[in-house]
C-alpha positions in Angstrom: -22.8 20.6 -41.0 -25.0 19.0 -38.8 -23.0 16.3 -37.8 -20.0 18.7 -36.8 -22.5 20.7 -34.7 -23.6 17.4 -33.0 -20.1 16.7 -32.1 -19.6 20.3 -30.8 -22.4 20.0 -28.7 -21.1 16.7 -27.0 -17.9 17.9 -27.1 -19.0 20.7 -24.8 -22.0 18.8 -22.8 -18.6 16.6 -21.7 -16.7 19.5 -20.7 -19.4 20.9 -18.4 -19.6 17.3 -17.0 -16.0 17.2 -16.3 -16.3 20.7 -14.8 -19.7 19.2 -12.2 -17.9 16.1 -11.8 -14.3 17.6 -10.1 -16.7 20.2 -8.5 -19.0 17.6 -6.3 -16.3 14.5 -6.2 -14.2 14.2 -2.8 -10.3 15.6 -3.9 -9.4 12.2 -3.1 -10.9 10.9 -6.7 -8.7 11.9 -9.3 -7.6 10.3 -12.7 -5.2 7.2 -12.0 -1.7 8.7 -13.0 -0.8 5.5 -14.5 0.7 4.3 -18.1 -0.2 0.6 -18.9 2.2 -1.5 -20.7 1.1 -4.5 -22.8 3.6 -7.1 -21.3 2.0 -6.8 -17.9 3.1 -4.3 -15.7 2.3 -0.2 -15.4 4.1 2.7 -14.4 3.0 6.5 -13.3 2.0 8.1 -16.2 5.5 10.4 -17.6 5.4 13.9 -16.4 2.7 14.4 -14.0 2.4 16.3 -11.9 -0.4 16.3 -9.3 -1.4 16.9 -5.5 -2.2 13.8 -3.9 -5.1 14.7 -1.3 -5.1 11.7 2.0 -7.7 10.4 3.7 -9.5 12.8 6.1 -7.5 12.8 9.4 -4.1 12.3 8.2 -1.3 14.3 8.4 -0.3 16.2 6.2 -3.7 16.7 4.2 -2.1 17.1 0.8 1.0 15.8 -0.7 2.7 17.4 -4.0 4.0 14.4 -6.4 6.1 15.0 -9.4 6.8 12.2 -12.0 9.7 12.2 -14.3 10.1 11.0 -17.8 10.2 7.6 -17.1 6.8 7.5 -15.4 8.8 7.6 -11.6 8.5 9.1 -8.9 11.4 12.0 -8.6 13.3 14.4 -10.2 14.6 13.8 -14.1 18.1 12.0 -14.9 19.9 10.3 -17.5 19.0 6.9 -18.5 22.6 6.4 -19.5 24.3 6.2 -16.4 27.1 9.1 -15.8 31.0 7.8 -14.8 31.7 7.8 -11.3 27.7 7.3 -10.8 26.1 4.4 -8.5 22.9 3.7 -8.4 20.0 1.7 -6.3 16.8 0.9 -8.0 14.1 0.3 -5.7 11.3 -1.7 -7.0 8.5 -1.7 -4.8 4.2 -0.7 -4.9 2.7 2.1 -2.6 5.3 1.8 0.3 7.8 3.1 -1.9 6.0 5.2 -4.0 4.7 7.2 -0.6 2.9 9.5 -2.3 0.9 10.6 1.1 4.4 12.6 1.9 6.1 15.0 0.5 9.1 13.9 -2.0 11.7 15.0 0.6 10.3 12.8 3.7 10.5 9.5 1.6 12.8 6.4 2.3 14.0 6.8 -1.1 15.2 10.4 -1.1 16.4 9.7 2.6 18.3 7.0 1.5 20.5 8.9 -1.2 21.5 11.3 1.3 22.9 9.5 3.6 24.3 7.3 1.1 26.1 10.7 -0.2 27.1 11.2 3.5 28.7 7.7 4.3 30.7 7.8 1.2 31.7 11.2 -0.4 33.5 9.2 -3.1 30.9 8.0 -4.8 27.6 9.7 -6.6 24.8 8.0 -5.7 21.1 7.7 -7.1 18.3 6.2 -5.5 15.6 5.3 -8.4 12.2 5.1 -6.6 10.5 2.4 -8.9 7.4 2.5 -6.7 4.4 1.9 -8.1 0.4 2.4 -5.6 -1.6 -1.6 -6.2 1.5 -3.5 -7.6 2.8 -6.5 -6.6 5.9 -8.6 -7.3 4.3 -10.0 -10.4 4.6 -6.2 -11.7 7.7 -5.7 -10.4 9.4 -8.3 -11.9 7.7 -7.6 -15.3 8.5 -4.1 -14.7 12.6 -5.0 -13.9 13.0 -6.6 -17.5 11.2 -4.5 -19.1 12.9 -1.8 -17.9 14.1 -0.9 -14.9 17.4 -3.1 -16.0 18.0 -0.7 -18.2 18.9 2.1 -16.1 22.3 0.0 -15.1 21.6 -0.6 -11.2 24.5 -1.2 -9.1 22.2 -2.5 -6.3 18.2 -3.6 -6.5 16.1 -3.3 -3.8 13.0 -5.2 -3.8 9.9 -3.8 -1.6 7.7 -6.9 -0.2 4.8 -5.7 2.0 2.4 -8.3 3.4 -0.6 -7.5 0.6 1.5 -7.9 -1.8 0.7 -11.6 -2.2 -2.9 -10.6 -2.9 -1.9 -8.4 -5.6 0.8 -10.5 -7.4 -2.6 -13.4 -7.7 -4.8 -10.7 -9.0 -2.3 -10.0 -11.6 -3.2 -12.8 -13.2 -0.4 -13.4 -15.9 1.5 -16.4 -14.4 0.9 -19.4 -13.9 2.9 -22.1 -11.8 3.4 -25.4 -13.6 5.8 -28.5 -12.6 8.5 -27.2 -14.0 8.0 -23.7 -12.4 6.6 -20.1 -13.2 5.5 -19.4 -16.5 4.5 -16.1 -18.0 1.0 -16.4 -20.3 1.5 -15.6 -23.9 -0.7 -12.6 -23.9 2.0 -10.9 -22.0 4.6 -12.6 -23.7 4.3 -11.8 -27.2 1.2 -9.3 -26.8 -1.1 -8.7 -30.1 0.6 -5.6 -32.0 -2.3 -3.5 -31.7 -2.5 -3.8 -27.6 0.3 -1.1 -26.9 -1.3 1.6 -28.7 -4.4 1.3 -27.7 -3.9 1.0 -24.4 -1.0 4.4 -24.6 -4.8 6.6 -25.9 -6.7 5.3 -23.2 -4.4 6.1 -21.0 -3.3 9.9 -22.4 -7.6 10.7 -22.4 -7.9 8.9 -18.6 -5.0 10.5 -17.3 -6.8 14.3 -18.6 -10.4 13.6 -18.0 -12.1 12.3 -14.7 -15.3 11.6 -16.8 -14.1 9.1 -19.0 -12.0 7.5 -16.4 -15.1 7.4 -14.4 -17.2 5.4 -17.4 -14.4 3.7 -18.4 -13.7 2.3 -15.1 -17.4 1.4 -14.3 -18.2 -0.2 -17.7 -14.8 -2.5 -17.2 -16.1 -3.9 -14.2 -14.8 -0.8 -12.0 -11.8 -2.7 -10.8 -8.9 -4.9 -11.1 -10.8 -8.5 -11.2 -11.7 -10.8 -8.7 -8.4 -11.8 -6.4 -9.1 -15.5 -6.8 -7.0 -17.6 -4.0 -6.2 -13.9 -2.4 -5.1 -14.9 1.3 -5.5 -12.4 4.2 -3.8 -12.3 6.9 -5.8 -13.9 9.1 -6.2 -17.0 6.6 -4.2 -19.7 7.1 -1.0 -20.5 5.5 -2.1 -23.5 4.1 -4.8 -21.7 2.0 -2.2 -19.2 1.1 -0.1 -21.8 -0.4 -0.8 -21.0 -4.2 0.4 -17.3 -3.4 3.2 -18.2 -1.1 4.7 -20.2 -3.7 4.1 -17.6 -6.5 5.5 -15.2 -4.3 8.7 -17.0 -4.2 9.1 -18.2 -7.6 8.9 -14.9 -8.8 11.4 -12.9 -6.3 13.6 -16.2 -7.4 13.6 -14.9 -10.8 13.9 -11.2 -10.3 17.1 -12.7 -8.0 18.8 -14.7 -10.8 17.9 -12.0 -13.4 19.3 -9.5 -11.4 22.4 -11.3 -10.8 22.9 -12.5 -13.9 24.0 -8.8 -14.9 26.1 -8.5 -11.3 23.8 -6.8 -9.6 23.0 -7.8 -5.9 19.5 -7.8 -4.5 18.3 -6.7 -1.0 14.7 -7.6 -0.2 12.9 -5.8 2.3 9.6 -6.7 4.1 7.0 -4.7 5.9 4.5 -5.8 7.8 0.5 -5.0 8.4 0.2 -2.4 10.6 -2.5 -4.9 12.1 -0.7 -8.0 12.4 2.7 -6.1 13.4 3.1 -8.4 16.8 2.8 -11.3 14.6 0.0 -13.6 13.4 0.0 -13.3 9.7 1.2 -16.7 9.1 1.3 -15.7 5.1 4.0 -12.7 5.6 6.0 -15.2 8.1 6.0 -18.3 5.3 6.8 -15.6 2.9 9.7 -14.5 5.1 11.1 -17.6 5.6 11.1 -18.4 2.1 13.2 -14.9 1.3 15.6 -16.0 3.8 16.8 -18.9 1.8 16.8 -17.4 -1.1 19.8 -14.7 0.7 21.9 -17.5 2.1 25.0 -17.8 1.3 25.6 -14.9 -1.3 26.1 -11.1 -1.9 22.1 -10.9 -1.7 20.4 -9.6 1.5 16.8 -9.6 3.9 15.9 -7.0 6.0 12.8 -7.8 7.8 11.3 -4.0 9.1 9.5 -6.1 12.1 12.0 -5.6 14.9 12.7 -2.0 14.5 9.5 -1.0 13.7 8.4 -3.1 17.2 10.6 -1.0 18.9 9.7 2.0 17.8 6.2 1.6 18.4 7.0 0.5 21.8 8.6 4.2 22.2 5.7 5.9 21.5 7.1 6.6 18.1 4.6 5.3 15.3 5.7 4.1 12.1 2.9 3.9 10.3 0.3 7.4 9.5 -2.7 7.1 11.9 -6.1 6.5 9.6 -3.7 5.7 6.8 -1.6 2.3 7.0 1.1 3.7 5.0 4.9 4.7 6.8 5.3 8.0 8.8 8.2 9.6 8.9 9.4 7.8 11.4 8.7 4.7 9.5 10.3 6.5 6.3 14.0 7.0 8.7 13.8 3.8 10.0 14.0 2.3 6.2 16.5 4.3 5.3 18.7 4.2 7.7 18.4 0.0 7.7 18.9 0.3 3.7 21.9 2.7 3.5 23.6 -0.2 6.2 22.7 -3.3 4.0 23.7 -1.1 0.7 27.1 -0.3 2.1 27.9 -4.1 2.7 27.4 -4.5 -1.3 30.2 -4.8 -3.3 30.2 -1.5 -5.5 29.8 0.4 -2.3 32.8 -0.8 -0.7 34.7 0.0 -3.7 34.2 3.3 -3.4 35.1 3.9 -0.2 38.7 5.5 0.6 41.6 3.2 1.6 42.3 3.4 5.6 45.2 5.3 7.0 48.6 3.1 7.1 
């Protein structure tokens, strides 16, 4: 009896905590949202729903995010693809994901409407596999682990300039002579890692307090980013990353098209470096462009138009933030919708021209 009135009475002295703890935090800390898999990658956490509160200073303040059954960002559909249906998966980390905006000022949600409106023959669906801190690392992982299973017609790969940081922090490749090699932790992880990791994350995603603790006695972050090059460092250091970088969108490439499925790769610069000088993002850029040539793949590098629009006094990125505005959001969209017209389910769909 004394022992289940000792658990009672933590059980409680918790709950006030969690109570104090929302109660004196900032609205901007809230429980991460996220479902960790054991081969290596993580999605949002299936079914959320949450507000997403920005930084003081940008607009709008608050952002509602819903989160469908396949821990993504959008409304709920069928895994087995519908007749008639075409669909774009965009891979991609906090660009895509957008959570600062509302649903309906996204690239994503842009994009399948004026995909609908440039050809009423087809269905289309835009999958918004956007994930906040991934990088291509995760998205790989995350393509054959699932996203391939939704039956893409297109794939859209999302490369912003930190993303080379965050594919090194990852952690679970290694480059060897003979190329990119995925450790065996993620490769055949220990049975009992899955499970373990699904409670942690079903008591995180509910309580701030043990998030909190949990995240502080884990070393209250990610790891170190060993060999993490900035953009001021130069491409020489960056090497290592540059290389992983490309290995790895060379993979997601020939998995992809192994099952027919072209890939368009999409860049965004820093906000800081958008007149040039990250000599990383440019190596990086380069490198995509030879991976394109010469097939049903594509690059479109955001640089030019975003220039341009900046030079109008139209700002693509949110002021205080980093992250794409709505004019940024159009901008993608409208560039995407051109590149995925040029693919080769889209033109099938369209209607023959007039004799």
């Amino acid at each position: 009896m004394k022992k289940v009135a000792f658990l009672v009475e933590w059980l409680v002295l918790l709950l006030l905590l969690e109570v104090a703890i929302r109660q004196v935090v900032p609205s901007q800390v809230d429980v991460p949202h996220l479902r960790v898999f054991a081969e290596g990658f993580y999605t949002w956490y299936p079914g959320s729903r949450f507000t997403y509160h920005n930084l003081p200073k940008v607009e709008p303040p608050t952002a509602d995010v819903r989160i469908n059954e396949y821990g993504l960002r959008g409304p709920s559909f069928a895994r087995q693809k519908p007749e008639g249906e075409i669909r774009v998966l965009v891979l991609g980390d906090s660009y895509t994901a957008a959570v600062q905006l509302p649903e309906d000022r996204i690239f994503t949600t842009l994009l399948a409407l004026e995909l609908d409106r440039s050809a009423p023959t087809g269905r289309w669906r835009v999958v918004n596999a956007g994930f906040n801190g991934v990088g291509t690392a995760h998205e790989l992982l995350y393509f054959l682990q699932q996203g391939a299973s939704f039956a893409p017609d297109v794939v859209v790969l999302q490369y912003a300039y930190n993303d080379l940081e965050d594919s090194l922090a990852h952690g679970g490749f290694r480059l060897t002579n003979a190329g990119l090699e995925l450790k065996e932790e993620f490769r055949s992880p220990a049975f009992w890692r899955g499970p373990l990791l699904a409670i942690r994350d079903a008591v995180a995603n509910r309580s701030l307090v043990f998030y909190l603790i949990y995240k502080a006695l884990s070393g209250a972050g990610r790891g170190p980013e060993v060999g993490a090059a900035h953009a001021d460092t130069p491409v020489a250091t960056a090497a290592p990353g540059v290389r992983l970088v490309r290995e790895l969108v060379a993979q997601l490439i020939a998995a992809s098209n192994r099952i027919g499925v072209p890939v368009i790769l999409l860049t965004i610069p820093s906000p800081l470096y958008l007149s040039g000088g990250d000599a990383a993002y440019d190596a990086v850029v380069a490198d995509f462009r030879s991976l394109v040539d010469g097939d049903e793949n594509q690059l479109i590098v955001t640089d030019p138009m975003f220039r341009e629009s900046e030079s109008r006094g139209q700002p693509v990125y949110l002021a205080f933030d980093g992250h794409l505005s709505d004019q940024g959001h159009h901008l993608v969209a409208t560039a995407l919708a051109g590149a995925v017209a040029q693919t080769p389910r889209a033109r099938s769909t369209r209607a023959p021209s007039a004799p």
